[in-house]
VEXGUMI-941507 format. One record per residue (C-alpha): residue number from 0; residue in one letter; x, y, z. Coordinates in nm, 2 decimals, always signed. Layout:
# VEXGUMI-941507
+------+------+--------+--------+--------+
| resi | resn |      X |      Y |      Z |
+------+------+--------+--------+--------+
|  NUM |    a |      X |      Y |      Z |
...
+------+------+--------+--------+--------+
This chain:
# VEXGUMI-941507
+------+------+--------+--------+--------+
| resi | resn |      X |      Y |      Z |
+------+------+--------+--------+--------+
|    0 |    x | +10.80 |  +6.27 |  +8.12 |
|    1 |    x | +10.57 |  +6.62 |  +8.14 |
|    2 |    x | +10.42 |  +6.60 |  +7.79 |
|    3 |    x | +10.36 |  +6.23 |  +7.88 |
|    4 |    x | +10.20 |  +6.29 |  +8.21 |
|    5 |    x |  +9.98 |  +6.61 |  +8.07 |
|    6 |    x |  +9.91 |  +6.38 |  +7.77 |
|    7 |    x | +10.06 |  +6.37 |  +7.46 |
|    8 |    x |  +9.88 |  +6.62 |  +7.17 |
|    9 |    x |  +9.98 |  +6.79 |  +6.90 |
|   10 |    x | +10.01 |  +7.12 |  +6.91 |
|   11 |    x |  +9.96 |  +7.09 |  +7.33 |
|   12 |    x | +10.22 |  +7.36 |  +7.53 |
|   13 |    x | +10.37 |  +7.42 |  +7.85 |
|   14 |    x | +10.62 |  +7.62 |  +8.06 |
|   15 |    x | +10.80 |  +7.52 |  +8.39 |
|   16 |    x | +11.01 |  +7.65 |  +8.59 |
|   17 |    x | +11.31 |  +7.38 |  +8.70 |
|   18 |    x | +11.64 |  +7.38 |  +8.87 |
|   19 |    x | +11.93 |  +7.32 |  +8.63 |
|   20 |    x | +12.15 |  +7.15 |  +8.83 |
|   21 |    x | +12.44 |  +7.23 |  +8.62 |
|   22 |    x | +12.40 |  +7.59 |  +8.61 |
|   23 |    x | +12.33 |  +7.56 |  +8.97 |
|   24 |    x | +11.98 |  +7.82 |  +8.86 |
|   25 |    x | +11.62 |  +7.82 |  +8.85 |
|   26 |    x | +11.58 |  +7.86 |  +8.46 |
|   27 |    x | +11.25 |  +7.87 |  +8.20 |
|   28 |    x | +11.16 |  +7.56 |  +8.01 |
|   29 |    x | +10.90 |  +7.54 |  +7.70 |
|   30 |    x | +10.77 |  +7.24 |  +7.57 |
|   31 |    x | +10.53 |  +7.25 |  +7.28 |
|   32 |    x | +10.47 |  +6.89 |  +7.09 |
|   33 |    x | +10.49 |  +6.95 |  +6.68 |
|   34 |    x | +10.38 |  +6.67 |  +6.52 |
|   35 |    x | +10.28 |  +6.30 |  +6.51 |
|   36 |    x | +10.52 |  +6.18 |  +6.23 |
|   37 |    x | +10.71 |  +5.88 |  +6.13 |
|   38 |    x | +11.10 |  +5.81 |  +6.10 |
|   39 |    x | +11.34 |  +5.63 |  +5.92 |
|   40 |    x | +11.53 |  +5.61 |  +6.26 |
|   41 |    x | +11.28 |  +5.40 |  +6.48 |
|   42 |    x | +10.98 |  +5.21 |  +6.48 |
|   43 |    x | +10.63 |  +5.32 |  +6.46 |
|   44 |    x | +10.52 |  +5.67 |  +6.53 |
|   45 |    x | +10.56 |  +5.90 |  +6.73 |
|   46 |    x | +10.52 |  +6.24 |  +6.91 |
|   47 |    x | +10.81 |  +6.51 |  +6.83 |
|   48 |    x | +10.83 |  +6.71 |  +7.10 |
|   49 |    x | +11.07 |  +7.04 |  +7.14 |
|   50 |    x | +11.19 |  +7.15 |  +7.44 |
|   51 |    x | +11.39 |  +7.49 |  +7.53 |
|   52 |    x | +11.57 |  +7.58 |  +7.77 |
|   53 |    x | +11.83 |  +7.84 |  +7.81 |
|   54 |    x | +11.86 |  +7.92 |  +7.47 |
|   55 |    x | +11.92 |  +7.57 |  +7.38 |
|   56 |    x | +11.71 |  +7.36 |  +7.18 |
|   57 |    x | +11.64 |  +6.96 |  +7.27 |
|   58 |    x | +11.40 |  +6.73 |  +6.99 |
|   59 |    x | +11.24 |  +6.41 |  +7.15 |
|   60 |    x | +11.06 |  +6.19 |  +6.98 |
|   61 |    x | +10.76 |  +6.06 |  +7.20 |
|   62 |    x | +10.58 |  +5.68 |  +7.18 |
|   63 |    x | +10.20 |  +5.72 |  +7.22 |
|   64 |    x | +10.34 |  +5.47 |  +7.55 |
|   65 |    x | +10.57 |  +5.74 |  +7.67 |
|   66 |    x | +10.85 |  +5.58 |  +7.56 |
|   67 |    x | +11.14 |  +5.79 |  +7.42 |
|   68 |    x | +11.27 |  +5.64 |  +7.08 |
|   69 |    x | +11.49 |  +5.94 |  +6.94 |
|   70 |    x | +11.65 |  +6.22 |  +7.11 |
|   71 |    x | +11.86 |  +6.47 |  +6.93 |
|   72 |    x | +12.03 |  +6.77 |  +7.18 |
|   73 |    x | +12.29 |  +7.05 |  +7.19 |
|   74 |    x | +12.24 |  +7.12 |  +6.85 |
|   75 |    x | +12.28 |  +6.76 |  +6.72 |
|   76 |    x | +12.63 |  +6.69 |  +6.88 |
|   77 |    x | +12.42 |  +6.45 |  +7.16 |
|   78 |    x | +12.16 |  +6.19 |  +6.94 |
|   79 |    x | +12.03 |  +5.94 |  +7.20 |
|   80 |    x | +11.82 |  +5.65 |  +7.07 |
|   81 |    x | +11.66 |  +5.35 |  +7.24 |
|   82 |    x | +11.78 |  +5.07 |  +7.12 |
|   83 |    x | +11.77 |  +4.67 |  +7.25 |
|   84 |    x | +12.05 |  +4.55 |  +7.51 |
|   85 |    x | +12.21 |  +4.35 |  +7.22 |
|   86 |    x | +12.27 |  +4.64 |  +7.00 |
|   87 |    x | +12.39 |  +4.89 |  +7.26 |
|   88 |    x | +12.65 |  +4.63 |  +7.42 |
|   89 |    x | +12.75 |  +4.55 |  +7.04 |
|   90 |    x | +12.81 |  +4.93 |  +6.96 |
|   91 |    x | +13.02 |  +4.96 |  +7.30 |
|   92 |    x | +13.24 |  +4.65 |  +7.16 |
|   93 |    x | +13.31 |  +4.80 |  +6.86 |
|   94 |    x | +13.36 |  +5.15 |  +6.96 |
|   95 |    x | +13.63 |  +4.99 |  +7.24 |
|   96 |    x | +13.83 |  +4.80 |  +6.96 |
|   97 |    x | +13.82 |  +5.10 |  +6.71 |
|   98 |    x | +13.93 |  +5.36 |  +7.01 |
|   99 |    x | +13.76 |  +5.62 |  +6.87 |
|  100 |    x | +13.64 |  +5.91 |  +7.02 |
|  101 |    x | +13.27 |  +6.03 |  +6.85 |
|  102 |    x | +13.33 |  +6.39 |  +6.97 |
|  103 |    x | +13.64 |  +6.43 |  +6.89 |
|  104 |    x | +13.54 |  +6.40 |  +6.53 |
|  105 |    x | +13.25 |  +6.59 |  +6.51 |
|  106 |    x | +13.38 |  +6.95 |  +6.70 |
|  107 |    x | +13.74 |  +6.87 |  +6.48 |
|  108 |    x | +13.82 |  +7.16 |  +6.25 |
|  109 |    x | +14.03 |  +7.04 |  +5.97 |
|  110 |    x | +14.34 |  +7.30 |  +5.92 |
|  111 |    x | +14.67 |  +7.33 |  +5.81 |
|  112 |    x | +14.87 |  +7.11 |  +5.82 |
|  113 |    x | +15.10 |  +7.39 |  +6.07 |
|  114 |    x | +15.46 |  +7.32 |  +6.11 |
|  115 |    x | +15.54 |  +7.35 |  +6.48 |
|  116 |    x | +15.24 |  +7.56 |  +6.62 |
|  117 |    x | +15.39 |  +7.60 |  +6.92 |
|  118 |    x | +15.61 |  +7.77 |  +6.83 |
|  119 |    x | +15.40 |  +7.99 |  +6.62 |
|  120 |    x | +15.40 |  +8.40 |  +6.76 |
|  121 |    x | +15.20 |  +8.53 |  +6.49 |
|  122 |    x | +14.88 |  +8.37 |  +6.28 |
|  123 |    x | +14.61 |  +8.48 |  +6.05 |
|  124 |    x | +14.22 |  +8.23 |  +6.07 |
|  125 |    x | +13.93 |  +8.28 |  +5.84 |
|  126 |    x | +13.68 |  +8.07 |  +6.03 |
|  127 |    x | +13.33 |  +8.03 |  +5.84 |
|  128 |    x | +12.94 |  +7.99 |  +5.91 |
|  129 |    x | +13.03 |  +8.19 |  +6.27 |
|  130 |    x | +12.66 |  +8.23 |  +6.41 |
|  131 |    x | +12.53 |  +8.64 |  +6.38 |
|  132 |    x | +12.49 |  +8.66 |  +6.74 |
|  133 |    x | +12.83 |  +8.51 |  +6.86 |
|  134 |    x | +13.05 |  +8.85 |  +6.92 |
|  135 |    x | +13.45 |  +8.69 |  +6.91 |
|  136 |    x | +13.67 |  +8.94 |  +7.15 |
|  137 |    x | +13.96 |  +9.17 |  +7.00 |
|  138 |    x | +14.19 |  +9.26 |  +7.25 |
|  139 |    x | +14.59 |  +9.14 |  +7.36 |
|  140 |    x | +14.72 |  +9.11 |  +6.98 |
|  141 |    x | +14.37 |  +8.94 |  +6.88 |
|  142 |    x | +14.23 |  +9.12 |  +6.64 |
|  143 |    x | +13.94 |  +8.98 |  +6.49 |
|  144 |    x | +13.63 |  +9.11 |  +6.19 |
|  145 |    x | +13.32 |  +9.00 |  +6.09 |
|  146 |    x | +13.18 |  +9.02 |  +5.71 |
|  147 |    x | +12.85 |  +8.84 |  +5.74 |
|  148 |    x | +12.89 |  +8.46 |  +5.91 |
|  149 |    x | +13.33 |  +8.49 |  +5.81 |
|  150 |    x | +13.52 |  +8.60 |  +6.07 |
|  151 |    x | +13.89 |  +8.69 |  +6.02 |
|  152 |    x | +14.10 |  +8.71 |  +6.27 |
|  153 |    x | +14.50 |  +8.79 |  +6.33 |
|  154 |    x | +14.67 |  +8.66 |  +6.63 |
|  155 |    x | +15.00 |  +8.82 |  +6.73 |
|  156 |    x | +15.20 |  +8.78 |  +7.05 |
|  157 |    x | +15.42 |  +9.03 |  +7.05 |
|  158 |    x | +15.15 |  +9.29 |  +7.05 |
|  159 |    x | +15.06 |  +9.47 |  +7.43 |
|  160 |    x | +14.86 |  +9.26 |  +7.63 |
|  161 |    x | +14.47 |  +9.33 |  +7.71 |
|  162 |    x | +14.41 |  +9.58 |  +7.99 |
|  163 |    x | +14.12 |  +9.57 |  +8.25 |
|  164 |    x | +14.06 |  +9.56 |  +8.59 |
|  165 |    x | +14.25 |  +9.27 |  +8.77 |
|  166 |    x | +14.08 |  +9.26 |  +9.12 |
|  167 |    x | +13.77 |  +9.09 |  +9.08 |
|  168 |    x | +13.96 |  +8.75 |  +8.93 |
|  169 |    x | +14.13 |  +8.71 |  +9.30 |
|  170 |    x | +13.78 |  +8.58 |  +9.44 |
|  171 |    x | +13.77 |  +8.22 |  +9.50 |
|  172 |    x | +13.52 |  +8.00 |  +9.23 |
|  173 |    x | +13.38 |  +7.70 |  +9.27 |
|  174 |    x | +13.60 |  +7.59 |  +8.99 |
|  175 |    x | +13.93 |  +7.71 |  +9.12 |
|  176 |    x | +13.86 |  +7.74 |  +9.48 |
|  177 |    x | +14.19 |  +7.92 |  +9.60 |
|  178 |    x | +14.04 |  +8.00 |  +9.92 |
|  179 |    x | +14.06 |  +7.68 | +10.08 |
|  180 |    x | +14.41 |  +7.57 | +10.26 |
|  181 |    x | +14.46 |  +7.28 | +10.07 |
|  182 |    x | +14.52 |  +7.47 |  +9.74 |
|  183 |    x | +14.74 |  +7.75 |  +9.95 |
|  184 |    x | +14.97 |  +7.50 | +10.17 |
|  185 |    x | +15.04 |  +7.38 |  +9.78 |
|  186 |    x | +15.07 |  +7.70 |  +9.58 |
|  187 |    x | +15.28 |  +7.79 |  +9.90 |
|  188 |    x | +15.51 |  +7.48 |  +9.90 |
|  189 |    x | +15.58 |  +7.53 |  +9.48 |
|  190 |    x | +15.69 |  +7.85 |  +9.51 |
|  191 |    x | +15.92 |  +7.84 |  +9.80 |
|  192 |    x | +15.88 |  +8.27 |  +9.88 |
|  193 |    x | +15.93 |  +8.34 |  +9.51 |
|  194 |    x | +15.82 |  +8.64 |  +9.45 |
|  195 |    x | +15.89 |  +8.69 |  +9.09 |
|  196 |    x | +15.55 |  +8.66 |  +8.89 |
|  197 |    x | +15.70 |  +8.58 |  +8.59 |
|  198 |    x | +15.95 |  +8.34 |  +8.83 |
|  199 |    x | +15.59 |  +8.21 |  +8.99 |
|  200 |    x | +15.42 |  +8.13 |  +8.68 |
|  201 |    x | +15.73 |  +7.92 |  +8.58 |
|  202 |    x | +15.67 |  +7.73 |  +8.91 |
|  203 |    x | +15.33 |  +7.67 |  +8.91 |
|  204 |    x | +15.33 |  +7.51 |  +8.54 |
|  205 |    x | +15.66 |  +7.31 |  +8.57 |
|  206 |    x | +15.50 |  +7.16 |  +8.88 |
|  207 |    x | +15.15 |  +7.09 |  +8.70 |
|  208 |    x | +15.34 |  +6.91 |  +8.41 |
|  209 |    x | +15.53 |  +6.74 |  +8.62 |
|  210 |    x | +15.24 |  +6.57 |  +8.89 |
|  211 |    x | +14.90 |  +6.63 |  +8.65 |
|  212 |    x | +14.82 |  +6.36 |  +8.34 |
|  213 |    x | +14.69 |  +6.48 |  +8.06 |
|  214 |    x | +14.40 |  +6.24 |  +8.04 |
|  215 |    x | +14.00 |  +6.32 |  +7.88 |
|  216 |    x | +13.89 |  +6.27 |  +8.24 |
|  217 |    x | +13.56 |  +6.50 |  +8.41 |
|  218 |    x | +13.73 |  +6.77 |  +8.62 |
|  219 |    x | +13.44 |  +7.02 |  +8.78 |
|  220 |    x | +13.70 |  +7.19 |  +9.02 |
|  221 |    x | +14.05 |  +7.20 |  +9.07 |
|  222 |    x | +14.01 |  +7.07 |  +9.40 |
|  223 |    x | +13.89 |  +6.72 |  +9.15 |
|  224 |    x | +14.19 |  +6.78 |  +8.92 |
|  225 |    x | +14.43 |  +6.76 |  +9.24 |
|  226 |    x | +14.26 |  +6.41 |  +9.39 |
|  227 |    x | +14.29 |  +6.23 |  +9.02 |
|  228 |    x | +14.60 |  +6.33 |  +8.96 |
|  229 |    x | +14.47 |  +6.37 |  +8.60 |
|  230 |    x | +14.29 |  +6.59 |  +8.38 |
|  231 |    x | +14.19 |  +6.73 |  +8.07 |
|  232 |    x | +14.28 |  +7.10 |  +7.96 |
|  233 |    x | +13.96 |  +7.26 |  +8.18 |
|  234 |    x | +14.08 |  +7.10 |  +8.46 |
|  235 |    x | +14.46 |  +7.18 |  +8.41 |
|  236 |    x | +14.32 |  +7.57 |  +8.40 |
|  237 |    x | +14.10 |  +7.56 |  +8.72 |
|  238 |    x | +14.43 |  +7.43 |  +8.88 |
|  239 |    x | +14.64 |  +7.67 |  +8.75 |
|  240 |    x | +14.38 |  +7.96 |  +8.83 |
|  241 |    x | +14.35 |  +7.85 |  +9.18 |
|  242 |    x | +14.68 |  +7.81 |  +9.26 |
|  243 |    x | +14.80 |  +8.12 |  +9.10 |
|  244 |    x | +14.49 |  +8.31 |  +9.28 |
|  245 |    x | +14.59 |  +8.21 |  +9.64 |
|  246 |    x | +14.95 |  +8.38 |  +9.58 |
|  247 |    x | +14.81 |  +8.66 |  +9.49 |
|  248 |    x | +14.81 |  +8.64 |  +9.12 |
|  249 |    x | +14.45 |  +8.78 |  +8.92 |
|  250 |    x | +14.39 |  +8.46 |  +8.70 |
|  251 |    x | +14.08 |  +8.45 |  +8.42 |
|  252 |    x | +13.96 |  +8.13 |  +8.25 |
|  253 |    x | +13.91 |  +8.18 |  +7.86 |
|  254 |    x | +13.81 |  +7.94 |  +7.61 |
|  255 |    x | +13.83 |  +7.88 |  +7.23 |
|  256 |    x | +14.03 |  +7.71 |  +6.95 |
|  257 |    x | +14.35 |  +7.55 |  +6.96 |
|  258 |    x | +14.59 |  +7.37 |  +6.72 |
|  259 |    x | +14.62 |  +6.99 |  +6.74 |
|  260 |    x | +14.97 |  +6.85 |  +6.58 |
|  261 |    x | +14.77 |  +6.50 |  +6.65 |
|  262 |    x | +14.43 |  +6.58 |  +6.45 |
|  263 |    x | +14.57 |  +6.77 |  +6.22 |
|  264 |    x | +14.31 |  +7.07 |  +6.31 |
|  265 |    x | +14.17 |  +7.28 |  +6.59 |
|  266 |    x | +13.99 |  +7.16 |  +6.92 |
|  267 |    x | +13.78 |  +7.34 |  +7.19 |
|  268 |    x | +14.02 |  +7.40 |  +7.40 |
|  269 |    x | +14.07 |  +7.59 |  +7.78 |
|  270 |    x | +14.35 |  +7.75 |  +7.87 |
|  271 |    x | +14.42 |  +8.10 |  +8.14 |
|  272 |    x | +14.49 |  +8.45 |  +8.15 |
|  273 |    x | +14.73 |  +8.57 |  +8.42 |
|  274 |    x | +14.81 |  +8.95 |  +8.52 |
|  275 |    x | +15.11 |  +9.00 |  +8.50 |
|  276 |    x | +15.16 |  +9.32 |  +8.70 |
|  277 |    x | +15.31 |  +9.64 |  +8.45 |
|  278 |    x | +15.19 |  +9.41 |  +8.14 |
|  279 |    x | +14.82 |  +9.27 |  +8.18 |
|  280 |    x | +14.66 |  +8.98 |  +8.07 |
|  281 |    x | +14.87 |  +8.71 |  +7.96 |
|  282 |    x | +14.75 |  +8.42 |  +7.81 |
|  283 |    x | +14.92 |  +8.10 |  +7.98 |
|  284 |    x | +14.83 |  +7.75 |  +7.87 |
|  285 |    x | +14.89 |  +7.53 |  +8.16 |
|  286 |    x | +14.79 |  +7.20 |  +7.91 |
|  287 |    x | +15.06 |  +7.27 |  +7.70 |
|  288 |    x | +15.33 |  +7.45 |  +7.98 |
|  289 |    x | +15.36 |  +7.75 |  +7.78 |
|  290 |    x | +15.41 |  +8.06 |  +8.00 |
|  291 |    x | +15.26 |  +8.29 |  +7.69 |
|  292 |    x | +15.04 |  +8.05 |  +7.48 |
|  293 |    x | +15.12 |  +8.03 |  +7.13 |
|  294 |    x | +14.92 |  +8.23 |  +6.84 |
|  295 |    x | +14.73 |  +7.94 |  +6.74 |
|  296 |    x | +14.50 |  +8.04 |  +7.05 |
|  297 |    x | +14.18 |  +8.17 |  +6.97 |
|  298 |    x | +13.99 |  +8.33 |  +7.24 |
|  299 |    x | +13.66 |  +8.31 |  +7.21 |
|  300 |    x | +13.47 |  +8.33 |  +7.53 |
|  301 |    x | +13.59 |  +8.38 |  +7.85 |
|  302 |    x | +13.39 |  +8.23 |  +8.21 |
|  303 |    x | +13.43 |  +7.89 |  +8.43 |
|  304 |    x | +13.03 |  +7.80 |  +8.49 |
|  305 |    x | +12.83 |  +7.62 |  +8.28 |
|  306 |    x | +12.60 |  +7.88 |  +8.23 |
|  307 |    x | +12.89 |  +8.10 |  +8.07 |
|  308 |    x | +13.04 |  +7.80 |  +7.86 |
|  309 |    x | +12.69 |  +7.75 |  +7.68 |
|  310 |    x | +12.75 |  +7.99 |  +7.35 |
|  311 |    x | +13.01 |  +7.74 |  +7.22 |
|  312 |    x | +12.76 |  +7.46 |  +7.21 |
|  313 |    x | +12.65 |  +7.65 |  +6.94 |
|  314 |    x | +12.96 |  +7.63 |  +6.73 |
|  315 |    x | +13.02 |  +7.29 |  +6.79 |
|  316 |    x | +13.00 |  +7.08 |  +6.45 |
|  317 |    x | +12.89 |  +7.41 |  +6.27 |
|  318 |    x | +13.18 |  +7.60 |  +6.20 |
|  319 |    x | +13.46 |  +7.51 |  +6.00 |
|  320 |    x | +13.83 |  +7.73 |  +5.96 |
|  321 |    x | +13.84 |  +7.83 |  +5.56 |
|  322 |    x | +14.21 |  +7.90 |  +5.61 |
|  323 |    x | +14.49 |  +7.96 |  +5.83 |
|  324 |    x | +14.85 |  +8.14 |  +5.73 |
|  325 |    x | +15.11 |  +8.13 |  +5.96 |
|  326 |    x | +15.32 |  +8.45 |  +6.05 |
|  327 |    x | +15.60 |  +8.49 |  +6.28 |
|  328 |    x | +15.75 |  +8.19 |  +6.51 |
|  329 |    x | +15.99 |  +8.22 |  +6.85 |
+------+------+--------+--------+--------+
């Protein structure tokens, strides 16, 4: 509504300062309006206008009236459009009978097909059109190189795990708030004074498979995770992390690829790093109950907050895997 309210011109500019409620921040926001232009995709003319904000880049296409007719955000994976009440309810019908799911499709990257990835230990990935500035770690048996916009990267399990400093992933998050007594009478009550780690970790994801649905359900916290009952894989890792935190256990939250048997490809996907103490990082996928998640695991950015997720929105729809060669199994 600010290019509206300031009045809509081509080539008019402006910068705010706003609060971004999800990053929970005061962040810089641009607006400059581009051109006055016409559309196969709506009716009549109108004002493009670009906004940015936090390195991300949002195209809305203005009425003279201030209506907004097209919207096209996070790099084209959100395209809003106003449309009548008949022809939204319509599209809702028919996207209810065919059960599909829109994002699903368009962040899928077509691989393999892999004969029993999880029980793969060792795997080779050539993923294509990677942006310049995204740097993908190499660390714990990933070991990953860049020529150009290909990366190549070799995943292998059996290799050391990744060293570092443990301490500071004891602190309680808003995500996986392992502070509060709810989360510690729990973590408490699973383990029964077992004070194995490895024996612990067994615990905490026999009990998460057992009482947490796998279901494409919000989960901001793991404090919303325990409520439903229900989550996706974010969700099943802020549980895990919070658990495993309150008992004393350094737990990390990375995100990346992972193979689907069911799409036939790899998803965004969330999964944990524990320490395990004498060993190091350990990745754990508490989706899939695997105490050292399988090699079809790519890391590629670790963090909890919206602010730390938004590099992958950036990859989504834009890279593609140019092959994948499995190596060892379990």
């Amino acid at each position: 509504m600010l290019p509206v309210m300031q009045g809509l011109a081509v080539g008019a500019k402006a910068r705010y300062s706003v609060f971004n409620s999800e990053t929970q921040s005061i962040a810089a926001a641009e607006q400059e309006i581009q051109a006055y232009e016409t559309s196969g995709l709506f009716a009549g003319t109108a004002y493009r206008t670009v906004t940015r904000m936090m390195g991300l880049e949002t195209l809305t296409w203005i009425a003279a009236d201030g209506r907004p007719l097209l919207e096209r955000g996070l790099s084209g994976v959100l395209v809003s459009a106003l449309e009548s009440e008949v022809t939204a309810k319509n599209y809702l019908l028919e996207a209810s009978l065919a059960k599909r799911d829109a994002l699903v499709d368009f962040s899928l990257l077509p691989a393999g097909p892999l004969e029993a990835p999880r029980r793969l230990a060792g795997l080779e990935i050539v993923i294509d059109d990677l942006p310049d500035a995204f740097a993908v770690p190499s660390e714990g048996g990933q070991s990953c190189s860049r020529s150009g916009r290909r990366l190549e990267c070799r995943i292998d399990r059996s290799a050391a795990l990744a060293q570092g400093e443990p301490r500071p992933y004891l602190a309680a998050t808003l995500a996986a708030p392992s502070n509060l007594g709810q989360v510690k009478v729990l973590a408490g009550k699973i383990v029964s004074g077992e004070r194995n780690p490895e024996r612990i970790v067994a615990l905490l994801l026999r009990w998460i498979e057992d009482n947490i649905a796998k279901e494409a359900i919000d989960s901001f916290t793991a404090i919303d995770v325990l409520r439903e009952r229900r989550a996706e894989c974010q969700g099943h890792a802020y549980l895990l992390a919070a658990l495993a935190r309150s008992l004393g256990i350094p737990a990390r939250i990375v995100n990346g690829i992972a193979y689907s048997e069911a799409h036939r490809g790899f998803l965004y996907h969330t999964w944990n790093e524990l320490w395990i103490a004498g060993q190091g990082w350990r990745p754990v996928d508490a989706t899939f109950s695997q105490p050292h998640a399988d090699a079809t695991h790519l890391k590629l950015i670790e963090g909890e907050t919206p602010a730390e997720l938004l590099p992958l929105v950036n990859l989504v729809g834009k890279i593609r895997v140019r092959s994948v060669a499995p190596l060892e199994r379990w």
